[in-house]
matplotlib code that plots the C-alpha trace (Angstrom):
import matplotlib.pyplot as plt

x = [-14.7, -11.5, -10.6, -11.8, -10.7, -8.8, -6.2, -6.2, -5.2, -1.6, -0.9, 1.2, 2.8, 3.7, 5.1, 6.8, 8.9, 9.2, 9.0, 7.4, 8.4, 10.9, 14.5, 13.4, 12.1, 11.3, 11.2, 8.3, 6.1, 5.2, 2.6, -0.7, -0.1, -3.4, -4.2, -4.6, -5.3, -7.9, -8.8, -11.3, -9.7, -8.5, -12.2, -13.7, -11.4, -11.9, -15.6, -15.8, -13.6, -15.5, -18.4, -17.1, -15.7, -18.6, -19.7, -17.1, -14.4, -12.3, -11.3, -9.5, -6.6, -6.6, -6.2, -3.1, -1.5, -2.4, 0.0, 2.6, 2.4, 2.6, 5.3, 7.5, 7.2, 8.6, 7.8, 4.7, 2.9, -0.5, 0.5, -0.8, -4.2, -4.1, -6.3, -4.5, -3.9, -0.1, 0.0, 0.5, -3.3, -3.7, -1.4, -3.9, -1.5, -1.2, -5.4, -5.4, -8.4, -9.9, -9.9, -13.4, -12.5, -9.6, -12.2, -14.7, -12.3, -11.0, -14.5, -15.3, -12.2, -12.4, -16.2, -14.8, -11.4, -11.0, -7.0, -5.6, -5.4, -3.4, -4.3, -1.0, -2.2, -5.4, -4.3, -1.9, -4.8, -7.3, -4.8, -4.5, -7.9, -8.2, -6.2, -7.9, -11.2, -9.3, -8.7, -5.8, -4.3, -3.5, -0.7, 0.0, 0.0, 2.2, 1.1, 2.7, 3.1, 2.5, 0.9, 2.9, 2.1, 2.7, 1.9, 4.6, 3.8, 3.0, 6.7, 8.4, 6.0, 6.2, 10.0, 9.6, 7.0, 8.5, 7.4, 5.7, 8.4, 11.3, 13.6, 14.9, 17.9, 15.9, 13.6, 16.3, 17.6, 14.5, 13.4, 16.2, 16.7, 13.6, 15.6, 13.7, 15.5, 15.2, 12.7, 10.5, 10.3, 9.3, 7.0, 5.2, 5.2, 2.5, 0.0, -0.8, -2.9, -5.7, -5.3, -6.2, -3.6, -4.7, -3.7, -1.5, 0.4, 1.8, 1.0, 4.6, 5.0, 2.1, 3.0, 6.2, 8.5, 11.7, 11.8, 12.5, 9.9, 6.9, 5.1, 7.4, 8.2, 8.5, 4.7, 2.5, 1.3, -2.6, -2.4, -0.9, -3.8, -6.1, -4.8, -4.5, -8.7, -8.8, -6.1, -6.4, -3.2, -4.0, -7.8, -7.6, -9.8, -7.3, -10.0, -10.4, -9.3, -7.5, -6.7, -3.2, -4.4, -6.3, -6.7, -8.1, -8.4, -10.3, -8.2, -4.7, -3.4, -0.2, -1.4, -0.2, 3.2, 1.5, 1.1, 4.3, 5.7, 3.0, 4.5, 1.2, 2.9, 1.1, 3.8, 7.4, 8.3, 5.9, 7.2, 10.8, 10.7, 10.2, 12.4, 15.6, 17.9, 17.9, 14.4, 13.2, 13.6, 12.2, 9.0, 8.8, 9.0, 6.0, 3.3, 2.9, -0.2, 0.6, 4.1, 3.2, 0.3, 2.8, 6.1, 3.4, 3.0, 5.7, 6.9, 3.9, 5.9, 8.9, 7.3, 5.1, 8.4, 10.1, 10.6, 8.4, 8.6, 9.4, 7.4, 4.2, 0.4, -3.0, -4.8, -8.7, -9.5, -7.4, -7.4, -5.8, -3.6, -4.8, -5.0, -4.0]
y = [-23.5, -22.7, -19.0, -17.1, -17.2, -13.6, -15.7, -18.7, -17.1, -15.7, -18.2, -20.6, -17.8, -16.6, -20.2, -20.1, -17.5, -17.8, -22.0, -23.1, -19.7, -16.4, -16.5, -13.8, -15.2, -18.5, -20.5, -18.3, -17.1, -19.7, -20.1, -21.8, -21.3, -22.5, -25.1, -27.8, -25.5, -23.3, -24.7, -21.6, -19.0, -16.6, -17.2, -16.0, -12.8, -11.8, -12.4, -10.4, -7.5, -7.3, -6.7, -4.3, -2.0, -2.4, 0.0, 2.2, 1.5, 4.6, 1.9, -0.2, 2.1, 2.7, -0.9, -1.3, 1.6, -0.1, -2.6, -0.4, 1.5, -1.9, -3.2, -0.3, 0.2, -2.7, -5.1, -6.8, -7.5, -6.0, -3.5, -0.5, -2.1, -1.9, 0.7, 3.1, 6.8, 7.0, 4.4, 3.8, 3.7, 7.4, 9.5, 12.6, 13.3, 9.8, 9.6, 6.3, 3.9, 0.5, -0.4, -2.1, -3.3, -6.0, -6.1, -8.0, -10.1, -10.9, -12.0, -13.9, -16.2, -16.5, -17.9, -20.9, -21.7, -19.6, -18.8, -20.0, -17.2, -14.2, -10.3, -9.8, -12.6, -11.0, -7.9, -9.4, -10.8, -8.1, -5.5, -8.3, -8.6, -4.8, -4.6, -6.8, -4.7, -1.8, -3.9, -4.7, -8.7, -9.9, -12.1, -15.0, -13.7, -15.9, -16.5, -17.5, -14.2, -13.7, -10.7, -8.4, -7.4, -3.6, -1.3, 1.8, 5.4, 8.2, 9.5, 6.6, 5.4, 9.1, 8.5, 5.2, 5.9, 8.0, 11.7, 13.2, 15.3, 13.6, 13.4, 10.4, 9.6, 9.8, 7.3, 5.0, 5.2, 4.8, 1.7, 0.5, 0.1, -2.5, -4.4, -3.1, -1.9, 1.2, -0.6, -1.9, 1.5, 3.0, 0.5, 0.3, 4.2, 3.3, 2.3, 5.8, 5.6, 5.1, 7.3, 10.7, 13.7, 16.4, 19.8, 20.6, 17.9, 19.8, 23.6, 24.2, 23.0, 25.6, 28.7, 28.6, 26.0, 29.2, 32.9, 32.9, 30.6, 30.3, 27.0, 24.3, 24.4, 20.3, 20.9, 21.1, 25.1, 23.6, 21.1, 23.7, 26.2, 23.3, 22.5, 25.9, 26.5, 23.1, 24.4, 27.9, 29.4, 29.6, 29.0, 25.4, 22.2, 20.1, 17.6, 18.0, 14.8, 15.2, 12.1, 11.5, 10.2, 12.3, 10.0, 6.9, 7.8, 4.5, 2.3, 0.6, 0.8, 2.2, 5.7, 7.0, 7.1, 8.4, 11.2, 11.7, 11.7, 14.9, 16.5, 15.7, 14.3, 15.6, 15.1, 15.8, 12.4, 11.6, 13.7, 13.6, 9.8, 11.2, 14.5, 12.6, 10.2, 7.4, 6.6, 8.2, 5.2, 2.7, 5.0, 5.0, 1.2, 1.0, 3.1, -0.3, -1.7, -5.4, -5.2, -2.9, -5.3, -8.2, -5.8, -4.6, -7.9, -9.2, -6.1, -6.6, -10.2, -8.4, -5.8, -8.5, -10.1, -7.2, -8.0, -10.7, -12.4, -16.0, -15.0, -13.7, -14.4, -15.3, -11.9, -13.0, -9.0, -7.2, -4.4, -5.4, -8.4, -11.2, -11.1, -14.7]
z = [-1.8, -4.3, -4.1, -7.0, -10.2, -9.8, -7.5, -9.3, -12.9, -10.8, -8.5, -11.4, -12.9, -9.3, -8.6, -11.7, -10.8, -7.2, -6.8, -3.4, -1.3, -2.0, -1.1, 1.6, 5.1, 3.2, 6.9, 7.9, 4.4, 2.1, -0.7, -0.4, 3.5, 4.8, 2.4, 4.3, 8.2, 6.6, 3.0, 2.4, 4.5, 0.9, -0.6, 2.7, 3.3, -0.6, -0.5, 2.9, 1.5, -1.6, 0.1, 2.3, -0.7, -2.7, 0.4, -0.4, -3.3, -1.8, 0.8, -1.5, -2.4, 1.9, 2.7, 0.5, 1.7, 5.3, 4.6, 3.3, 6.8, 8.7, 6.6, 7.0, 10.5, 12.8, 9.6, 8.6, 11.8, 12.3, 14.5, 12.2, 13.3, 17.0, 18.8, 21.4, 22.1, 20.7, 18.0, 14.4, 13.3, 16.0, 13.9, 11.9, 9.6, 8.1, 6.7, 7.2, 6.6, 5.5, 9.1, 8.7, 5.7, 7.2, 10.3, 8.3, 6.8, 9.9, 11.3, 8.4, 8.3, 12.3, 11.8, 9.9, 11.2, 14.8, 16.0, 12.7, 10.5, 11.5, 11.3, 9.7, 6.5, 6.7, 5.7, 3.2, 1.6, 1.4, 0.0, -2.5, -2.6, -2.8, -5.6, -7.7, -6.9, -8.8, -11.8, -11.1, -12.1, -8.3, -6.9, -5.1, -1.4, 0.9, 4.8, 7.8, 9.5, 13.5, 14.7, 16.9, 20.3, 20.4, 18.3, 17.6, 18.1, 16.4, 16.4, 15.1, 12.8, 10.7, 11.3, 9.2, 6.5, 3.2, 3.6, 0.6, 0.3, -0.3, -3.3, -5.4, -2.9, 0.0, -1.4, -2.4, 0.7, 2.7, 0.7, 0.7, 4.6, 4.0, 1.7, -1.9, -4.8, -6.5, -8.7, -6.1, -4.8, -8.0, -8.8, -5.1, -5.9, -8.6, -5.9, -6.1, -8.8, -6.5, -3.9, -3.0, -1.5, 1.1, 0.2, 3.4, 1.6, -1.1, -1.3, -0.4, -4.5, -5.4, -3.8, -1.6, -3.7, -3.8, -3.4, -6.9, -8.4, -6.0, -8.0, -8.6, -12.1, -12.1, -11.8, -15.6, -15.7, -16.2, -13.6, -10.6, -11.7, -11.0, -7.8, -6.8, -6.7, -5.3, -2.6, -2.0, -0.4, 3.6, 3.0, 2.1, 3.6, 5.1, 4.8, 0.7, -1.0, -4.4, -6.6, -7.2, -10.6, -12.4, -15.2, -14.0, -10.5, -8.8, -10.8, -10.2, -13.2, -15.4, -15.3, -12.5, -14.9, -17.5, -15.5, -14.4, -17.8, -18.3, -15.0, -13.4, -9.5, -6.7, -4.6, -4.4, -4.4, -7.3, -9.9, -8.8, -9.6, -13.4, -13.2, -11.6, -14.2, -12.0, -12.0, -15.3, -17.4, -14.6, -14.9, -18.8, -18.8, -16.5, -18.8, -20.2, -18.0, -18.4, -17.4, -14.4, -13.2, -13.1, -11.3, -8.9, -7.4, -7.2, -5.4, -2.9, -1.8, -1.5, 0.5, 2.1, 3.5, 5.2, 8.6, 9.2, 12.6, 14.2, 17.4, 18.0, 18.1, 16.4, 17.3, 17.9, 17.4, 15.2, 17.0, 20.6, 21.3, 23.2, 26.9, 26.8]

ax = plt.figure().add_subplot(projection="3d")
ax.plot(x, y, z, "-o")
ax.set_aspect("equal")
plt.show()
């Protein structure tokens, strides 16, 4: 079988653009990777992750951000999905999830072509995949990644992976050391339109931002009243999930900008990306949904390509390398 038409209707505007591979690890990532070693590996993976978020859609906007966290730390590699005590996938603070979700993708494309397709693609695909669950257009996903075979730990992963409190020059600079522009980060930023925060997150911006001014006056008045009965001060439920877009909140879409231009960010380094010079016109030009659709995947490739590795392995179980 042909992968759906949701992949088909980008792949030749992808190609278009990109040709047969981006200028970035070309020798390893290419398009239409397992066309002729797994013909029906991208319709297996989207029809098991469908099926898995029709469970629970809430997974969708987790598996992207799984690849995010892999990408970032050590490049893209899989190791964010490797069990252990000190690793990636271990650390509280991080709320990550869609574990099951690239699990059953993984089973489903091993059942047809065993060894061939690695966790690494896998989770390429099925944040792809996830994506276009959220209404979102989809992208051309490149394979040829290996999987890694150690996974980092809790420590140096948080060292790796944008705080939410960071400014505008921190995020340049942090995006940067992956090779992504100022406008890849901005854009990727957007992927929080379908998640959720946790208060200990950000009640530093609702009641201890200065001496002077306790609520961060970046913050709309309405929005940090509504947060603050969400998040009482020292009472809150670290556990309580608040969506970082309260407009269309199990969508990826263009809102998530339109809601920084109303001073709605949850985070520090949401509404600074608005409030800061640099970025505020990158953020204006994205309000338009059909031009952020098309930005956002292309700066999944990019993202997709940091790091990527020459060496490695197949992993037969996501979660732990291969004994062999």
């Amino acid at each position: 079988m042909a992968p759906t038409r949701s992949i088909l209707s980008v792949v030749a505007l992808t190609l278009l653009v990109h040709g047969s591979a981006d200028a970035i690890n070309q020798d390893y990532l290419k398009d239409n990777f397992y066309d002729q070693l797994c013909p029906d590996a991208e319709y297996v993976i989207q029809k098991a992750v469908f099926a898995e978020l029709d469970k629970n859609l809430r997974n969708a906007a987790g598996v992207i951000r799984l690849q995010f966290h892999d990408c970032f730390v050590g490049g893209c590699e899989a190791s964010v999905l490797l069990d252990g005590v000190d690793t990636e996938k271990s650390s509280v603070s991080a709320h990550l999830r869609g574990f099951e979700v690239v699990d059953a993708a993984k089973r489903a494309v091993e059942a047809i072509c065993p060894g061939v397709v690695s966790c690494a693609d896998v989770l390429a695909y099925a944040a792809r995949d996830s994506a276009i669950k959220l209404n979102a257009t989809g992208w051309a996903v490149q394979g040829g990644r290996k999987d890694g075979l150690l996974s980092f730990s809790v420590a140096a992963a948080e060292e790796e992976i944008p705080s939410p409190d960071l400014d505008v020059t921190q995020l340049i600079e942090n995006f940067a050391r992956k090779g992504l522009s100022t406008r890849q980060m901005v854009i990727l930023s957007g992927s929080h339109t379908s998640g959720v925060g946790h208060c200990d997150k950000f009640t530093d911006r609702l009641y201890n931002f200065s001496a002077a001014c306790p609520t961060d006056p970046s913050l709309n008045p309405k929005y940090a009243e509504e947060l603050k009965k969400k998040c009482p001060e020292s009472t809150f439920n670290k556990s309580i999930q608040i969506s970082m877009d309260s407009i269309t909140p199990l969508a990826l879409d263009s809102n998530y900008f339109v809601g920084l231009k109303k001073r709605k960010g949850l985070f520090t380094s949401d509404q600074s990306l608005f409030e800061d010079l640099r970025t505020r016109d990158i953020v204006k030009s994205l309000v338009d949904k059909g031009r952020f659709d098309f930005e956002f995947g292309e700066a999944m490739r990019a993202m997709g390509a940091i790091e990527v590795k020459a060496q490695g392995q197949i992993r037969q179980n996501c979660r732990k390398v291969n004994p062999w």
